[in-house]
C-alpha positions in Angstrom: -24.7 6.1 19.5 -23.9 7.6 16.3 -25.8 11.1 15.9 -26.1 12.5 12.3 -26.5 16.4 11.4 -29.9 15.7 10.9 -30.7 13.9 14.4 -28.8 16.9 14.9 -31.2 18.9 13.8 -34.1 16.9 15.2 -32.7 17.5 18.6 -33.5 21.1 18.9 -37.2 20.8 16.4 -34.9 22.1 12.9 -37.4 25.1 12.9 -35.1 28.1 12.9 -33.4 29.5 9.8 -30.4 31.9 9.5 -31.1 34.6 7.8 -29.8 35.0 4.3 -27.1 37.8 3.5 -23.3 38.1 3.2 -23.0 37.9 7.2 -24.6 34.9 7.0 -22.4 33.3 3.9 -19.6 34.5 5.7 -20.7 32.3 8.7 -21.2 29.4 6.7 -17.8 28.8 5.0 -15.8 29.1 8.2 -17.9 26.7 10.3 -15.7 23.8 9.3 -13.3 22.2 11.6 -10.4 22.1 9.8 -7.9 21.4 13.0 -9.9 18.2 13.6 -10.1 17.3 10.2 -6.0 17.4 9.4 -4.9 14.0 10.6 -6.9 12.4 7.7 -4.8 15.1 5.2 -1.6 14.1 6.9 -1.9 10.3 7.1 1.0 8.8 5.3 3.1 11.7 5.3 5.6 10.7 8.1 9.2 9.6 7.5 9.4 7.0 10.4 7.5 3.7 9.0 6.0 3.3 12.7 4.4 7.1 12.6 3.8 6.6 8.9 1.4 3.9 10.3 -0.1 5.0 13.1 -1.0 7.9 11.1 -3.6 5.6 9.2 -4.7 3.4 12.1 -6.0 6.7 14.3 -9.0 6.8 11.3 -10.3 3.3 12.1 -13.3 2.9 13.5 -14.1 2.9 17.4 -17.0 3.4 20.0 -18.1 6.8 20.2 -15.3 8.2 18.0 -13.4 7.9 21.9 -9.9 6.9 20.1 -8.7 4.7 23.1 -5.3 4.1 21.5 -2.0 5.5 23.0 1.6 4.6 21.9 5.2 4.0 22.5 7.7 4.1 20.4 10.6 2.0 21.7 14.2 1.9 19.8 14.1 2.0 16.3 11.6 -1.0 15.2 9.2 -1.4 17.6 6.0 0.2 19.2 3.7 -0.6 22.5 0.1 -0.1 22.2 -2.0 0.3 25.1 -5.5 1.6 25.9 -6.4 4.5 27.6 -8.8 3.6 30.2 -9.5 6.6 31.0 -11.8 6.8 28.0 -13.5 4.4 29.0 -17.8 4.1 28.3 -19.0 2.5 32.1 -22.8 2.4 31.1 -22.9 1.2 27.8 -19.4 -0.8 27.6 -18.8 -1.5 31.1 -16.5 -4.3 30.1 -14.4 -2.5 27.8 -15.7 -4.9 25.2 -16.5 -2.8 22.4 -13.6 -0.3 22.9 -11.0 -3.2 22.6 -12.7 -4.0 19.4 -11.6 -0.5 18.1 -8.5 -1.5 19.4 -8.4 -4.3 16.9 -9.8 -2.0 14.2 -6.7 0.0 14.8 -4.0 -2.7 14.6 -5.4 -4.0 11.8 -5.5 -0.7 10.1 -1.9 0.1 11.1 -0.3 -3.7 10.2 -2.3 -2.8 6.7 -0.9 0.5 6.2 2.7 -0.6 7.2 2.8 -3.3 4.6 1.5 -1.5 2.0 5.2 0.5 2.4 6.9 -2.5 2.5 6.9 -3.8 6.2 5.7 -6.3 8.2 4.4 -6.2 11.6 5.2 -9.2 14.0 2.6 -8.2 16.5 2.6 -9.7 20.6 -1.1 -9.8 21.6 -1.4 -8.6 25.5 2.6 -9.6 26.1 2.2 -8.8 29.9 -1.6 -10.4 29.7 -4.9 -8.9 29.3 -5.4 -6.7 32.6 -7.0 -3.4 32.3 -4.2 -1.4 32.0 -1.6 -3.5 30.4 -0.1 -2.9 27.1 -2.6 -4.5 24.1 -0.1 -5.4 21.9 3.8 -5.0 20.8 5.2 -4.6 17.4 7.7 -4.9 15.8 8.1 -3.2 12.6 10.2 -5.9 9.8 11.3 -3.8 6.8 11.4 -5.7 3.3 8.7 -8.4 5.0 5.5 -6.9 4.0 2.6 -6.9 0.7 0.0 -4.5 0.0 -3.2 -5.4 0.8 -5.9 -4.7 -1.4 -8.2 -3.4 0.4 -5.9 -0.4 1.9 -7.0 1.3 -1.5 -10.1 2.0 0.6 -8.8 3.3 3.3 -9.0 7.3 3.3 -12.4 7.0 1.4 -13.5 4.3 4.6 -16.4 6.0 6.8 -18.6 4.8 9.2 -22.3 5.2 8.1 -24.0 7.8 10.1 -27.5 8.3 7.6 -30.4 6.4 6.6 -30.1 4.1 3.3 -31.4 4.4 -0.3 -34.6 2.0 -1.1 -32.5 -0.3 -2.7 -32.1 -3.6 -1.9 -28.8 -5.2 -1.2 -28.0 -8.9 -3.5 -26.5 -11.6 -2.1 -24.1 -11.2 -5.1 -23.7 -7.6 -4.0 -22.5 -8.7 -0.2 -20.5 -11.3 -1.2 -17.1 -9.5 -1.5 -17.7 -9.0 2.4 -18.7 -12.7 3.1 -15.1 -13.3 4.6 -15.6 -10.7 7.4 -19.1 -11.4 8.9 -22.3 -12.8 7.7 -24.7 -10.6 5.6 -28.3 -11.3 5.7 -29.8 -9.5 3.0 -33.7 -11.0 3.0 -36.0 -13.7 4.6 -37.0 -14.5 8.4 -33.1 -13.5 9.8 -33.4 -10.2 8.3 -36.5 -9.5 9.9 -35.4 -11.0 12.9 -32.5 -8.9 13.3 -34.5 -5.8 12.5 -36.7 -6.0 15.3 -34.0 -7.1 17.9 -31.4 -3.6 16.3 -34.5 -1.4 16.7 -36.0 -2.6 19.6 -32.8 -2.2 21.1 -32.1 1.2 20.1 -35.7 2.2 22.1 -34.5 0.4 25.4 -31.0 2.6 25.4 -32.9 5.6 24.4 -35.1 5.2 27.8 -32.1 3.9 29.8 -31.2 7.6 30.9 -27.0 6.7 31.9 -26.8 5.1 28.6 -28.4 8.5 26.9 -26.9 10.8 29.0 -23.3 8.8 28.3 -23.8 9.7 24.4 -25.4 13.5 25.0 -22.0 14.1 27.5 -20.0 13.8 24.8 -21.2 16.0 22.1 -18.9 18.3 20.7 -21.1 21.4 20.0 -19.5 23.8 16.4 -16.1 24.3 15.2 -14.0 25.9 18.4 -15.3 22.5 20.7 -14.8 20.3 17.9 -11.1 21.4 17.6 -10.7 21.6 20.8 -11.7 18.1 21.5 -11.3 16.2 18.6 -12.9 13.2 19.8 -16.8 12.0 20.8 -19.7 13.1 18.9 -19.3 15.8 16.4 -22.3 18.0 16.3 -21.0 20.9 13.8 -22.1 22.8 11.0 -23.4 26.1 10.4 -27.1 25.0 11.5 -25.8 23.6 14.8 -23.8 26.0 15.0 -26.0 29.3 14.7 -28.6 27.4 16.8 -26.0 26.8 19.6 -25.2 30.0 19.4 -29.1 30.8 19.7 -29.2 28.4 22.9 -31.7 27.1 20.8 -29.5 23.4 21.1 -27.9 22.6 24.4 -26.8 19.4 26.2 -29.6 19.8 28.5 -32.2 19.9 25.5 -30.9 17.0 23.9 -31.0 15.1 27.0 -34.6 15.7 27.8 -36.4 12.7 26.4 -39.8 15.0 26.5 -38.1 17.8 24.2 -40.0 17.5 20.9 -36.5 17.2 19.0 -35.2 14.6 21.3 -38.2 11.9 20.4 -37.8 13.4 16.4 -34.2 12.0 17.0 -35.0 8.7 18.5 -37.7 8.1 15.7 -34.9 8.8 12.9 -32.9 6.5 14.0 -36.0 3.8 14.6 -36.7 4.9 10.8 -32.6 4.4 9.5 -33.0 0.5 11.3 -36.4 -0.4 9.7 -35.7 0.8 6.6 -32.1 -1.3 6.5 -32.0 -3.3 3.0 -29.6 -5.7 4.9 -27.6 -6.8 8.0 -24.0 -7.7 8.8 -23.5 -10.1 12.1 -20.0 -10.5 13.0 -19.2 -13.6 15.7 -16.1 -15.1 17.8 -15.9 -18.5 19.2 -15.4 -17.3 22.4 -15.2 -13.3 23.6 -11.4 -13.3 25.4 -9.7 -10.1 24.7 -8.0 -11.5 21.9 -11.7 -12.5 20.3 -12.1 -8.9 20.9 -9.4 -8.2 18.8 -9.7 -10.4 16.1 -13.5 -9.2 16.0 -12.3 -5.3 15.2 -9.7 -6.6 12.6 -12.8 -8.6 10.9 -15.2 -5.4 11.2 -11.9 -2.7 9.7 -11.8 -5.1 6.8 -15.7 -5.4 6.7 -15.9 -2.0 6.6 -13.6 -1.4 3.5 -14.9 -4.5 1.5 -18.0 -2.7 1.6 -16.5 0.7 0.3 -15.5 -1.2 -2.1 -18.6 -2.7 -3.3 -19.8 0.6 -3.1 -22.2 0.4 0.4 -22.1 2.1 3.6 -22.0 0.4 6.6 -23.7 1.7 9.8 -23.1 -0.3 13.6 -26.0 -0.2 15.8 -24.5 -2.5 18.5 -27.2 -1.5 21.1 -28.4 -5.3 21.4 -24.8 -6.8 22.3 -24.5 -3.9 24.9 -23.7 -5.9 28.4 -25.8 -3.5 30.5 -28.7 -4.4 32.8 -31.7 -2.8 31.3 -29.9 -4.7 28.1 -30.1 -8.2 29.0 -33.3 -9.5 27.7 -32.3 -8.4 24.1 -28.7 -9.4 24.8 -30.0 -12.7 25.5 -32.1 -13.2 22.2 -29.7 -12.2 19.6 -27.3 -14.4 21.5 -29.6 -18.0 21.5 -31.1 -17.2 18.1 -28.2 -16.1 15.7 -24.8 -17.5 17.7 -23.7 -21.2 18.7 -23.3 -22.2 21.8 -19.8 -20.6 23.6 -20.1 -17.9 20.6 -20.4 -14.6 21.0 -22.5 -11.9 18.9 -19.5 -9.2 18.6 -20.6 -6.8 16.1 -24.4 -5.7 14.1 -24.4 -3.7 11.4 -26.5 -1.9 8.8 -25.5 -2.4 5.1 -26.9 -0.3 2.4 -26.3 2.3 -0.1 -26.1 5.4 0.6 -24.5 8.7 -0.2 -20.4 9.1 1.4 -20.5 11.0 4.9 -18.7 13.4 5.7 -15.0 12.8 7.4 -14.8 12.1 11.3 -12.3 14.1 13.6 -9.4 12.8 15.2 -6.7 13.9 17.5 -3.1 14.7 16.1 -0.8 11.5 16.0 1.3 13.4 18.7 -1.6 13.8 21.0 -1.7 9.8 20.5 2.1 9.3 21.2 3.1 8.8 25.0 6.8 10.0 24.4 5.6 13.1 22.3 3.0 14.1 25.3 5.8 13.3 27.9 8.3 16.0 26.2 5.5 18.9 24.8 
């Protein structure tokens, strides 16, 4: 689930105002996370090509903003990356499906940003095989062996869509710089199709109570939580803030699907899916952990083709999500929109749409295993 400040704001009714004065101008320009927000400042600013890069992958994209990735510098050249499983998402991911696409988001993100200084990255899928547990992937970093990619040049500007869209449609000419990475379906039957499957969805895990309560547990509620735990759902702001503050917005308010704000949230969010101009659908031939993988790679580079082009790009994966109460849905999108032995990895929304703001992140030390093993 991806909350934005206004669902925010719908969560606790959006009725109370702070009052005006210098006290409360004073509130408002140090509300801002800046701890969280640093990583993305100090991307590319590392001397060793293997931190240089990591630096960029921990902005990619992932479930929940949980940041599964941990890892390992060994020697001089080469890294181990592994997921931490204790991150994990039991109700809505319970295979570690969609966290292992992050995972692919990340090393696709991190091969880019190596190359664009020059290096390439020979890169071991699941060397000790794909366990819960073992390492995801080792790499070796080959100085002299890499090219830029284009679209790196989109990488610090990359965000995932949190917002509803403009009332513009999207053209097929439009989508087609992101044609490579996953279908678009910008009009006719499929578009309608996909619309009704994405929002009905969205209702089922809003009255699954696990799957809500998953989401609600990890809000991170103003500035001092945010920087304390840069990871989850970031719920800051001076609103938020001053309402927290209030105990006008609590955990327990926002998981109370008769609260007033609660159903104004769920109704946003019904509201961002209907009015979608257009749909992305990513696929795999089969869904091994490397599918897994090669599906996050496609949806990083989906992701900055379309800040490219100028869209934002919004999952709302509820319909793929391999939980009971999910299964009818699961079912449809899977027999109407993938071939046989396929599976439906990733759905997105695709619009245009103002920039959002940056997500946080945890230091690159926090992500390293030898740097927490020595601190």
């Amino acid at each position: 689930m991806v909350l934005s400040r206004r669902k925010m704001l719908a969560l606790v009714g959006g009725g109370t105002v702070l009052a005006a004065g210098a006290g409360a101008a004073g509130f408002v320009a140090t509300r801002t996370p800046n701890d969280a927000l640093a990583p993305w400042d100090l991307a590319g600013g590392y001397g060793d090509p293997r931190k240089n890069a990591l630096s960029y992958a921990l902005l990619a994209p992932n479930p929940h903003n949980r940041q599964p990735w941990v890892a390992e510098l060994v020697g001089e050249d080469r890294l181990i990356l592994t997921r931490d499983l204790a991150l994990d998402l039991p109700v809505t991911d319970p295979f570690g499906r969609q966290l292992t696409i992050g995972m692919g988001c990340f090393i696709e993100l991190m091969e880019m940003a190596a190359q664009e200084a020059g290096f390439g990255v020979e890169t071991t899928l699941f060397p000790e095989g794909d366990a819960d547990g073992a390492p995801v992937a080792a790499c070796r970093f080959i100085e002299g062996a890499g090219a830029p990619d284009p679209l790196f040049a989109h990488a610090m500007n990359r965000r995932s869509h949190k917002e509803a869209f403009e009332p513009r449609a999207v053209s097929a000419a439009a989508a087609a710089p992101l044609t490579p990475y996953a279908e678009i379906v910008v009009d006719g039957p499929r578009n309608d199709r996909l619309r009704m499957l994405a929002h009905d969805a969205w209702l089922i895990e809003a009255a699954t109570p696990a799957a809500w309560q998953e989401s609600i547990d990890l809000l991170r509620i103003g500035k001092a939580e945010i920087n304390a735990q840069p990871d989850g759902i970031d719920a800051g702001g001076p609103m938020l803030e001053a309402l927290a503050l209030l105990g006008l917005f609590t955990r327990e308010a926002a998981s109370d699907p008769d609260n007033p704000g609660t159903r104004s949230a769920i109704e946003e969010t019904q509201n961002a899916i209907l009015g979608a101009p257009a749909f992305t659908l990513s696929r795999t031939r089969g869904n091994s952990r490397s599918d897994q993988i090669t599906a996050g790679r496609d949806w990083l580079r989906l992701n900055l083709a379309a800040t490219g082009a100028g869209l934002a790009l919004r999952p709302v994966s509820q319909a793929l999500q391999e939980y009971p109460e999910m299964a009818e849905i699961y079912a449809a999108i899977h027999a109407e929109f993938a071939a046989p032995g396929e599976t439906v990895q990733m759905l997105g929304l695709l619009g245009y749409a103002p920039q959002t703001p940056r997500t946080p992140r945890w230091p690159l030390d926090a992500k390293l295993v030898n740097a927490r093993q020595t601190a």
